[in-house]
C-alpha positions in Angstrom: 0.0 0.0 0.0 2.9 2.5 0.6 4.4 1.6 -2.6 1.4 2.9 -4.3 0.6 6.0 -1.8 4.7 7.6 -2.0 4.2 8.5 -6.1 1.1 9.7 -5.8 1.8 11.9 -2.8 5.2 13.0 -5.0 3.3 13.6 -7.8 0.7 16.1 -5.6 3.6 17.8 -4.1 5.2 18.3 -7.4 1.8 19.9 -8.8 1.7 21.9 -5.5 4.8 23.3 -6.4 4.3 24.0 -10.2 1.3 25.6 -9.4 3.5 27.5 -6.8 6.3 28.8 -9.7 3.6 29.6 -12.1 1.8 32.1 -9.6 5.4 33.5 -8.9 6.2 33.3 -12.9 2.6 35.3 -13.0 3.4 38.2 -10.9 6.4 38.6 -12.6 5.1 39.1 -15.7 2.4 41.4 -14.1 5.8 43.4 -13.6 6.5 42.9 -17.4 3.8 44.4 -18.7 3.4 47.2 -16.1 6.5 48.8 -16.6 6.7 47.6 -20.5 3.5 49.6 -21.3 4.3 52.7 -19.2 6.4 54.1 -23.0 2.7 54.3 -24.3 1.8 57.2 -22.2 5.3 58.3 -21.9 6.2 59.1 -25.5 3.5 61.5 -25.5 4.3 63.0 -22.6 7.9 63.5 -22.8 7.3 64.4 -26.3 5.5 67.6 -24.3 8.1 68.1 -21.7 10.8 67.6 -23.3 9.2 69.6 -26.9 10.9 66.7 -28.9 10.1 65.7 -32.8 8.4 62.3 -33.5 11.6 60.9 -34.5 13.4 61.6 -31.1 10.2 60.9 -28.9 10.4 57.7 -30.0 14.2 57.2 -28.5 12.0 56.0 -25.6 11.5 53.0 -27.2 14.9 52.9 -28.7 16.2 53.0 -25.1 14.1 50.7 -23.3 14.3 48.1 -26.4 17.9 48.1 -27.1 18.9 46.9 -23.5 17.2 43.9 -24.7 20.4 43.5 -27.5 22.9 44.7 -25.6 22.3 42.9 -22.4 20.9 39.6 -23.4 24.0 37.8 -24.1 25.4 39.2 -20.7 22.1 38.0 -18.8 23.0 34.5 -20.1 26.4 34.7 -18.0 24.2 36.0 -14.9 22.0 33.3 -14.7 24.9 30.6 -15.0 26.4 32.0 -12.6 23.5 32.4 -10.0 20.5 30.2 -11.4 17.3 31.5 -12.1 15.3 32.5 -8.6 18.6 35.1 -7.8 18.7 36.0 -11.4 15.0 37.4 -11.1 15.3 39.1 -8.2 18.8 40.8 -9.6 16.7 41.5 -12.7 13.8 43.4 -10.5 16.6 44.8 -8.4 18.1 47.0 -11.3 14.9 47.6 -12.5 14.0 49.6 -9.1 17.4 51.3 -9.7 16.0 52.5 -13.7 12.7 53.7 -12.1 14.7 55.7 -9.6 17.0 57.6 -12.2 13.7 59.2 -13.0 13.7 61.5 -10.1 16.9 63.6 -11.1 15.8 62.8 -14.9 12.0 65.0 -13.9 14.0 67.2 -11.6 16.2 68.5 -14.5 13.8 68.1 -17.6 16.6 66.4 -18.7 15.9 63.7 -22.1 19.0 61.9 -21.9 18.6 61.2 -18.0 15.2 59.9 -19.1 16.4 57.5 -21.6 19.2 56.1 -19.6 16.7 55.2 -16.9 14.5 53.2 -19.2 17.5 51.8 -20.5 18.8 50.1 -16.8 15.0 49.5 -16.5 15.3 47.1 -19.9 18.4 45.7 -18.6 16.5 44.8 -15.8 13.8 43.2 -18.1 16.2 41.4 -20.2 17.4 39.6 -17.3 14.2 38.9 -15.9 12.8 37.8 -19.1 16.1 35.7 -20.3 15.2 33.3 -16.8 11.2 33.4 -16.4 10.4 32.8 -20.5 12.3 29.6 -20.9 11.3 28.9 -17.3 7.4 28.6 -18.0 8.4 26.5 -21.4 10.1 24.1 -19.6 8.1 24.0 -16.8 5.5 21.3 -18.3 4.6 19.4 -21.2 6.3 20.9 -24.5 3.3 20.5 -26.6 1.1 23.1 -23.9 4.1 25.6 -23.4 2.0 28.1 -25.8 -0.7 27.6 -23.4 1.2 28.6 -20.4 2.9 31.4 -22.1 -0.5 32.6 -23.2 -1.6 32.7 -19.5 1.8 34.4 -18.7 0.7 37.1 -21.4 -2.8 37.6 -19.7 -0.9 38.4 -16.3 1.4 40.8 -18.5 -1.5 42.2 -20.1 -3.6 42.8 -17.1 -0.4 44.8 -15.8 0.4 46.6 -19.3 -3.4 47.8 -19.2 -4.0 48.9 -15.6 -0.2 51.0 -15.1 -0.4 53.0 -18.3 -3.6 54.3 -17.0 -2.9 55.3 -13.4 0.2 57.1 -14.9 -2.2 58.7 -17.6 -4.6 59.6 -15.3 -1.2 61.4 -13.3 0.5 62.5 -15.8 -2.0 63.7 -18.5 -4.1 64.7 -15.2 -7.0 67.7 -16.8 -5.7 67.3 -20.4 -7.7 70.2 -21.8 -5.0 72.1 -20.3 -2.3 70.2 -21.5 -3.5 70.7 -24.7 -3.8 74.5 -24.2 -0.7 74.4 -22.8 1.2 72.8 -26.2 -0.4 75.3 -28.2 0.3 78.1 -26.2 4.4 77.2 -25.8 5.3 79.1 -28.9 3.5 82.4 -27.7 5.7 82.1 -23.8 8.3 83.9 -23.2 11.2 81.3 -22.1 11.1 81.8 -18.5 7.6 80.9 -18.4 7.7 78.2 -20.9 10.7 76.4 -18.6 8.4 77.1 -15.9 5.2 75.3 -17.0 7.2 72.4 -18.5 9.1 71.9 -15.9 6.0 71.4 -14.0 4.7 68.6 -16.8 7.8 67.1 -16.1 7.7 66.9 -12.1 4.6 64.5 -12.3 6.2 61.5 -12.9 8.3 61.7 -9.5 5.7 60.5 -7.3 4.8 57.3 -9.8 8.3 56.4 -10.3 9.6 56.4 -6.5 6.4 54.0 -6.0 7.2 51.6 -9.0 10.8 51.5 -7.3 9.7 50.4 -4.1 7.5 48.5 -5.5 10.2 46.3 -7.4 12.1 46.0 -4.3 10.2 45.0 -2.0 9.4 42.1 -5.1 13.4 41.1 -5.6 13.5 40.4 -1.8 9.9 37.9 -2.1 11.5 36.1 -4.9 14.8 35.7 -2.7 12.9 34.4 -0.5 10.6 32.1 -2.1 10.7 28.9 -2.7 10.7 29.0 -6.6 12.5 25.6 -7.7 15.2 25.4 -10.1 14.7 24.1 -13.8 17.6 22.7 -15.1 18.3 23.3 -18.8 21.3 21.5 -19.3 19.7 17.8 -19.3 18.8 16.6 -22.3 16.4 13.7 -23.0 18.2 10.5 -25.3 16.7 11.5 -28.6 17.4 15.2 -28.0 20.8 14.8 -27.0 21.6 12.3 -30.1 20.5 14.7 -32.6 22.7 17.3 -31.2 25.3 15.2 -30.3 27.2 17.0 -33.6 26.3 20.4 -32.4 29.0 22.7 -31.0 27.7 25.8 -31.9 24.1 27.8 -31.2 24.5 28.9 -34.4 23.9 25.5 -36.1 20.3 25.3 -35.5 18.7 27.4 -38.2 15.1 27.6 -36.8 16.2 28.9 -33.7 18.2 32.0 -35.5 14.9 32.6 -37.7 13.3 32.5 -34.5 15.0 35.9 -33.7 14.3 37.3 -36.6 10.3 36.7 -36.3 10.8 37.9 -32.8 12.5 40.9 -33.7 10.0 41.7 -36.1 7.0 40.9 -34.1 8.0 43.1 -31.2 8.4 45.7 -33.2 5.1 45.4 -35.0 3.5 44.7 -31.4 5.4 48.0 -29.9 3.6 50.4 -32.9 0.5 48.6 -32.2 0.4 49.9 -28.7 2.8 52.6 -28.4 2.1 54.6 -31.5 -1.7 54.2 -31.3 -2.1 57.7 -28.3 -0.2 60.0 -31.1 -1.9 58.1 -33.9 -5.2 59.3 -32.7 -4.3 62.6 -32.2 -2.8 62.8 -35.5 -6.3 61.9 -36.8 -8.2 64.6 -35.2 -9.0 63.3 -31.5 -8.2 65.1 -28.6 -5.1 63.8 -25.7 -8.3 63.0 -23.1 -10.0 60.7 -25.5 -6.4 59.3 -27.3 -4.6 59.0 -24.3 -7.2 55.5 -23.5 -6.4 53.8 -26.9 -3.5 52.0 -26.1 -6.2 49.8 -24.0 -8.3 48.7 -26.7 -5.1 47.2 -28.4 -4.3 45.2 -24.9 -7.3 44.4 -24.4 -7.8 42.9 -27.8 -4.5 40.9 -27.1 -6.4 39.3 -24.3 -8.9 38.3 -25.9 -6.2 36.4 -27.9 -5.0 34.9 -25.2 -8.0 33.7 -24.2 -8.5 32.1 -27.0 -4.7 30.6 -27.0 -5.8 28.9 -24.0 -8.8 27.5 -25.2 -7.7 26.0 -28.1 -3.9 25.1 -27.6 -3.2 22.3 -28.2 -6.5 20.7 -28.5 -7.8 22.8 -31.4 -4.7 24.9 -32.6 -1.4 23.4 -33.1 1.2 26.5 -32.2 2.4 26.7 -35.6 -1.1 27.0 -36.9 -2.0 29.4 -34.8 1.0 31.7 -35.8 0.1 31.5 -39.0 -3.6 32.5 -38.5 -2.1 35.3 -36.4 0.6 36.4 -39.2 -2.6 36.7 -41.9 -4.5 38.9 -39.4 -1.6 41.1 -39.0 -1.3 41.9 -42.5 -5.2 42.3 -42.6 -5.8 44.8 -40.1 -2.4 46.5 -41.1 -3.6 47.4 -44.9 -7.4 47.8 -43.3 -5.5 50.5 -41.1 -4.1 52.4 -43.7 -6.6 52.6 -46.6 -9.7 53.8 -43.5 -9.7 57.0 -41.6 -10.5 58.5 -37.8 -12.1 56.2 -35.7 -12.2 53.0 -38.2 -8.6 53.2 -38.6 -7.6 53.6 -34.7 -9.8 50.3 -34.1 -7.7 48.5 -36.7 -4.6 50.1 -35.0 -6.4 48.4 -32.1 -7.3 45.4 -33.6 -3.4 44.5 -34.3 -3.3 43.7 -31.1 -5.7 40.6 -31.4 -3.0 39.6 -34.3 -0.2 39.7 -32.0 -1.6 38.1 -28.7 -0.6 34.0 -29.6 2.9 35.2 -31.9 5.1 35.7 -28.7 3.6 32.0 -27.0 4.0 30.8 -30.8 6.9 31.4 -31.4 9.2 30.6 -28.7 8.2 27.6 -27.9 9.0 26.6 -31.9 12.1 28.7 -31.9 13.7 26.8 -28.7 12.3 23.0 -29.6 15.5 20.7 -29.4 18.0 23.1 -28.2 18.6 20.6 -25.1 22.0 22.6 -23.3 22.0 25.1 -25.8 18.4 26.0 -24.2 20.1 29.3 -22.2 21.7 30.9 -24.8 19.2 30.2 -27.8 16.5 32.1 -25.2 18.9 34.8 -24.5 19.2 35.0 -28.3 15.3 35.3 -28.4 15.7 37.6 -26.1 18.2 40.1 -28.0 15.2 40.0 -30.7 13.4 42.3 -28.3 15.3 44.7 -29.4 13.0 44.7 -32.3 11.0 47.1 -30.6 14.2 49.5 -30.6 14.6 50.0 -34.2 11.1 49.2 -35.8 9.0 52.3 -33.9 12.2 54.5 -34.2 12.3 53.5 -38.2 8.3 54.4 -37.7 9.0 57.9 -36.1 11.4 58.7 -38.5 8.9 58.1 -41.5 6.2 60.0 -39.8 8.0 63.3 -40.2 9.0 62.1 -43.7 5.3 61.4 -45.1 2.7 61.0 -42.0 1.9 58.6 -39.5 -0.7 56.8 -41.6 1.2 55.4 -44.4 4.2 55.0 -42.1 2.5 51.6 -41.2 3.1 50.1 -44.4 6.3 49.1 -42.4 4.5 46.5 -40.7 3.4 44.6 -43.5 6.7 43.2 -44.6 7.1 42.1 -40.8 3.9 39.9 -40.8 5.0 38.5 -43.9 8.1 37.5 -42.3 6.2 36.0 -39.4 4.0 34.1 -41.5 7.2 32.6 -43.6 8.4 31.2 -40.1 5.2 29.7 -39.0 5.1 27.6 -42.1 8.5 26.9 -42.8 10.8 28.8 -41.2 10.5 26.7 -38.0 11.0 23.5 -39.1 14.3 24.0 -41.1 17.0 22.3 -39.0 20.1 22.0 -41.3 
């Protein structure tokens, strides 16, 4: 009888503690989307403070984004070194330190200062992400890790929808003002105009000493928790034959066109959300009614999910559900650009349904068979991020060529990309 009692009481207490890492996994990708998101209300806003063009307002991005490059590789090293429950909390611990740098940054109207803090708060990300994405694939059956991801994204969605507005609500606080204010600047003499911005500038001081605290106290919970460690090195028998010839990252094909769709879709996933505030205003709304926008693309990104985890794996297989997800993308992209005012915003909005299952798509296909190259093919995944560096800055930059409008033809080619993976792309291993 005690033969038959021990496995089932192991297998309970390893559900028990699955369950445990996914609600700690959960929270931290809460974090993800709450701090991601925030550059949807703060390109706008520092665009004011700041008086910048579209081109450098969307630096933020660039900043934020490119940490994801830069630091990947690095993160890699980190989490070697420490495993993954000190490499999270290290990862929220820096990010408290970006969200600080924006006290002198408000305090000075100073850009720079401003970019440099979102750019410790993506370094921050990128090690946080580099542990908790391959964390959640692993963490369960292979064939469900889309499913798990997509439940991860609902957690990071729920966040990336609820923090942009409080700090809208803060920072964009009686917006008919602020927009009297912007149209008043050129008629100010300069004392006055440093005076008014300067005081556009200060209300982001409050929100970002919280959000530091915040991911502090955080870093010291996950210390202390009693997340398990996954390790990646192990590799099953038929796994470990097939790349028993592998001494390079670089030899596995799907995984490096894996990057590429990732870079791509984060970038087409950051203009869906972060352009979509001056997108409306560009098309005749005012800041209090386009400063909400950026919600109806999360929101449609949950609904996404939700449907990821309905019907992955059961009715969807991952791939197929990229694919549908690619053709949407290119759909609502054109629909976007050939409608006007409020029809166009929605389809703005609408790209966000497109993008919800590409992230839970396409890791899972990008990392399949890695084995002990598992660590640094994600951190390579993770460099992709930086996707959302160049794409929106490429977007800002055509925007004061021609107009914001036909500057989304950019996306197009993206999608196409994506949809070239989902088919192919993924299963090319020589």
């Amino acid at each position: 009888m005690s033969v038959k009692t021990e496995p089932m009481m192991s297998q309970e207490l390893e559900k028990r503690n699955d369950f445990r890492a996914i609600l700690i996994i959960g929270v931290l990708f809460f974090i993800f989307g709450s701090v991601t998101w925030l550059n949807s209300v703060l390109i706008p806003y520092l665009k004011i403070a700041c008086e910048l063009t579209n081109f450098e307002s969307y630096f933020v991005t660039f900043a934020f984004y490119i940490s994801y490059l830069v630091m990947a590789i690095p993160s890699a090293w980190v989490l070697k070194a420490t495993g993954f429950k000190k490499g999270m909390a290290a990862g929220l611990a820096v990010m408290a330190l970006g969200a600080l740098i924006f006290i002198p940054a408000a305090l000075d109207r100073t850009y720079s200062l401003f970019l440099i803090g979102l750019f410790v708060q993506g370094t921050g990300l990128a090690l946080l992400q580099t542990a908790s994405n391959p964390y959640i694939t692993i963490l369960g059956p292979a064939e469900s890790a889309a499913k798990r991801i997509s439940i991860m994204g609902i957690c990071s969605k729920v966040g990336g929808i609820l923090a942009p507005i409080a700090l809208g609500f803060i920072v964009f606080s009686n917006p008919e003002a602020l927009d009297a204010l912007v149209k008043q600047l050129d008629t100010m003499s300069l004392q006055q105009k440093a005076m008014e911005l300067d005081a556009v500038a200060h209300r982001v001081i409050t929100p970002y000493i919280i959000v530091a605290v915040a991911l502090a106290v955080l870093a010291v919970l996950v210390l202390l928790s009693s997340l398990p460690e996954v390790d990646t090195d192990q590799e099953d028998e038929a796994i470990a034959t097939a790349n028993t010839s592998k001494t390079s990252i670089l030899q596995f094909p799907h995984l490096l066109l894996g990057v590429l769709a990732i870079f791509l879709y984060v970038g087409v996933e950051v203009l869906s959300v972060d352009t979509i505030i001056s997108y409306g205003v560009e098309q005749g709304f005012s800041l209090e009614d386009a400063k909400f926008f950026f919600s109806f693309t999360l929101g449609a990104m949950l609904v996404g999910y939700l449907i990821g985890i309905v019907t992955i794996p059961k009715i969807l297989k991952q791939d197929v559900a990229l694919q549908i997800s690619a053709v949407l993308g290119v759909l609502f992209s054109i629909a976007a650009i050939l409608t006007d005012g409020y029809v166009s915003v929605l389809f703005i909005a609408l790209l966000g349904l497109a993008n919800s299952l590409m992230w839970p798509a396409i890791w899972p296909l990008a990392i399949a068979g890695l084995g002990r190259f598992t660590k640094i093919g994600s951190s390579l995944l993770i460099m992709g991020i930086a996707g959302g560096a160049i794409i929106p800055l490429v977007y800002g930059r055509l925007t004061d060529m021609a107009d914001a409008q036909q500057a989304y033809w950019i996306m197009v080619p993206c999608y196409l990309f994506i949809w070239f993976f989902s088919t192919k792309g993924h299963r090319i291993r020589k």
